[in-house]
C-alpha angles and dihedrals in degrees: 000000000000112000100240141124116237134165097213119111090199087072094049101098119189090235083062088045092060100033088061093043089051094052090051107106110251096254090056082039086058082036094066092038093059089049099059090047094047080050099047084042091059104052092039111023093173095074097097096055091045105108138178099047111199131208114234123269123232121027130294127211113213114215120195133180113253 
């Protein structure tokens, strides 16, 4: 990894992504969680009171890039 700065998302690998997730301290790390729940709070309050969560039904095929 080269320590620059660069503005280009091409360059934003998901290896650098969770390196630098993994290097945040545990409480950022919460931080971040509770920011993406208060978010998805916001655009959808009824989740919590959504119960009886099923699984899907059929079989899915999971693709991934090589």
């Amino acid at each position: 990894m080269v320590n620059s700065i660069s503005h280009d998302i091409g360059e934003e690998s998901l290896e650098c992504k969770v390196q630098w997730f993994q290097a945040l301290p545990l409480s950022e790390r919460m931080d971040i969680f509770c920011a993406y729940m208060d978010l998805i709070l916001d655009i959808n309050p009824e989740i919590p009171e959504q119960k009886n969560a099923q699984p899907p039904q059929g079989r899915f095929q999971v693709i991934s890039e090589a």
